[in-house]
N, C-alpha and C positions, 0 to 999 in steps of 0.2 A: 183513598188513604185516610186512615183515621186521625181526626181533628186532633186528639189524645196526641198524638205522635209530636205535631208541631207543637203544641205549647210543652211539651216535655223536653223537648231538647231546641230550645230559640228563650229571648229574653225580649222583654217589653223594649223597647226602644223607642226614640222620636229621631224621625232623618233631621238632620242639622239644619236643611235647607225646607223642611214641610214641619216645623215642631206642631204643627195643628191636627197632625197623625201621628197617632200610635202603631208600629210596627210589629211583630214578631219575627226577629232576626237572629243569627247562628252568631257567636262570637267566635267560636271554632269553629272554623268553614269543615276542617277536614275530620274532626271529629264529629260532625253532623252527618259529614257522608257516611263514615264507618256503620253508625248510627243508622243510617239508611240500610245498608246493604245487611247487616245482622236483624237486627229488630223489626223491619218494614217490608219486609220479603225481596230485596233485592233493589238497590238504587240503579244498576245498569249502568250506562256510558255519560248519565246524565250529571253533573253537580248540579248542586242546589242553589241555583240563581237565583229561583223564589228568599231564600234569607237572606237576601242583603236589599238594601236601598241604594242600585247605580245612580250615578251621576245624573244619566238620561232620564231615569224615570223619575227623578227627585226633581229636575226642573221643569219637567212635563206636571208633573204635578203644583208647583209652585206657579204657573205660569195660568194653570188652570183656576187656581185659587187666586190668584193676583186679576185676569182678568175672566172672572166667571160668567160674562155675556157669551164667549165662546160655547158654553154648555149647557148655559141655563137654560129650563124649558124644552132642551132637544135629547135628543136619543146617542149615547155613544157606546161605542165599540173598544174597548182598552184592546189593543193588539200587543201579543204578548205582555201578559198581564204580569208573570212571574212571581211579586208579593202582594201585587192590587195596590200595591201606593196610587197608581194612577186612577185606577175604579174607582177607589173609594173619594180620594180628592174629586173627582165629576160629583158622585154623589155628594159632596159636601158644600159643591157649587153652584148645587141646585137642576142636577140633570134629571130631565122626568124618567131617564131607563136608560141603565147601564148593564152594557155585557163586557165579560173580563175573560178573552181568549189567550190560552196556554197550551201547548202540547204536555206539560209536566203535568200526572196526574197529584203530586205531591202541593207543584204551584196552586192548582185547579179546589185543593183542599186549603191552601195556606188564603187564597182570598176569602173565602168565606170564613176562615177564624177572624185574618182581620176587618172584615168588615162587619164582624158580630162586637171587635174590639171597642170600633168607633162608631158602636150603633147608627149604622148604615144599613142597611135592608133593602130587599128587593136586587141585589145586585146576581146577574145571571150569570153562570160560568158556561164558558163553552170546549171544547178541543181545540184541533188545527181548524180552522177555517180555512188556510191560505189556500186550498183545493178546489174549492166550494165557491158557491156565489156569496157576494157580499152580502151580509144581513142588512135589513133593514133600516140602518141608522141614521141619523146627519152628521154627524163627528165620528171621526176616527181617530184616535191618540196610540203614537206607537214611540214608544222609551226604548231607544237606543237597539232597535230590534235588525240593524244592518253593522252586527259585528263582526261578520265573515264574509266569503264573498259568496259563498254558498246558498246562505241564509238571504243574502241581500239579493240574487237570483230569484229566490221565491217572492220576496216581501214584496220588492217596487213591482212587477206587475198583479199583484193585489192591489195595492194602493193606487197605482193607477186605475186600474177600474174600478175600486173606491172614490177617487174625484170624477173617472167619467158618467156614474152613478149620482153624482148630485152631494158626494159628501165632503164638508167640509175636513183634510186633513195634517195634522199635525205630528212633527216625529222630534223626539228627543234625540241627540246627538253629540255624545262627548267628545269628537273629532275621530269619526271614524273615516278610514281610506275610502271606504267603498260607498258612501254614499254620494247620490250626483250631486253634489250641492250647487252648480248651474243651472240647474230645475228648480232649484227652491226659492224661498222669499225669507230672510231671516223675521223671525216673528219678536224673538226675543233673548238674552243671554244672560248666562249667571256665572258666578263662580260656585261652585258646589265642593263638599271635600269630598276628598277619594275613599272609597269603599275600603282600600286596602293600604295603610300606609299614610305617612305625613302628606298635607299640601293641598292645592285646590286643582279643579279641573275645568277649564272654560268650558260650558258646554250652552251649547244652541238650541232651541225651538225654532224648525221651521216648518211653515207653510207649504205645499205644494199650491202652486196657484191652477 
């Protein structure tokens, strides 16, 4: 999709909770999609989850900036990347290579604008991975990506052979049902605000040990 597209219809923004990123985000959700579907050949079944900064991936990212040993120096995989807040936060924390996987060929465009925003470079885009063998990484960061149970069907045995594969992994979670959080190890919490709407959102960083 052409870069054109997103900075035409998104506005510069900073997430409340990452002000050390710059964004391009939809203020009209629903007018961005229209926008999709007329001008961009067709948006399909998908919204545009790449224009906003969730919860999940704003403290995935903060968490990553707060404690940048988790990334420094190693190789990470943003899973479901959707705006690259969290790609680009690794590479700001000093990741030697990052990939930023999305099924949205829109999201898959919308990382590399922002990470051209925050003079970030070298950041790899991928597809679906969750099919596929796990890339070669040592971190995994995945921003709120078990928001269905459909979805979360796919993601946790990725992830699990992501940690059985030697990597270390981490998921943002704004309190979603379906994730096992018996499995996890709480890493860290924020209050973040909501994407849509007054107020804040407790949301979690956990570890899979």
């Amino acid at each position: 999709m052409p870069a054109g597209f997103v900075r035409a219809h998104t506005a510069v923004r900073r997430p409340s909770s990452v002000p050390e990123v710059r964004l391009h985000v939809a203020d009209d959700v629903v007018a961005l999609w229209e926008a999709m579907e007329v001008s961009a050949g067709g948006a399909g079944d998908a919204p545009p989850f790449w224009a906003a900064a969730w919860p999940g991936g704003q403290a995935l990212a903060r968490f990553v900036l707060d404690t940048p040993d988790v990334v420094a120096g190693r190789s990470v995989l943003d899973l479901g990347s959707g705006s690259g807040l969290v790609a680009v936060a690794a590479a700001l924390a000093g990741a030697s290579r990052v990939l930023a996987s999305d099924v949205d060929p829109f999201s898959r465009t919308a990382v590399g604008v922002n990470a051209g925003l925050n003079g970030v470079r070298g950041i790899g885009v991928l597809g679906d991975v969750l099919g596929h063998p796990v890339p070669q990484v040592d971190v995994v960061l995945a921003g709120d990506v078990c928001y269905d149970r459909v979805m979360t069907e796919r993601v946790l045995p990725f992830l699990d052979r992501a940690r059985a594969a030697g990597c270390a992994v981490y998921v943002g979670d704004p309190g979603r049902p379906y994730l096992p959080h018996e499995r996890l190890v709480e890493a860290a919490v924020y209050e973040i605000a909501e994407t849509e709407g007054p107020g804040l959102r407790r949301t979690t960083v956990w570890h899979l040990p």
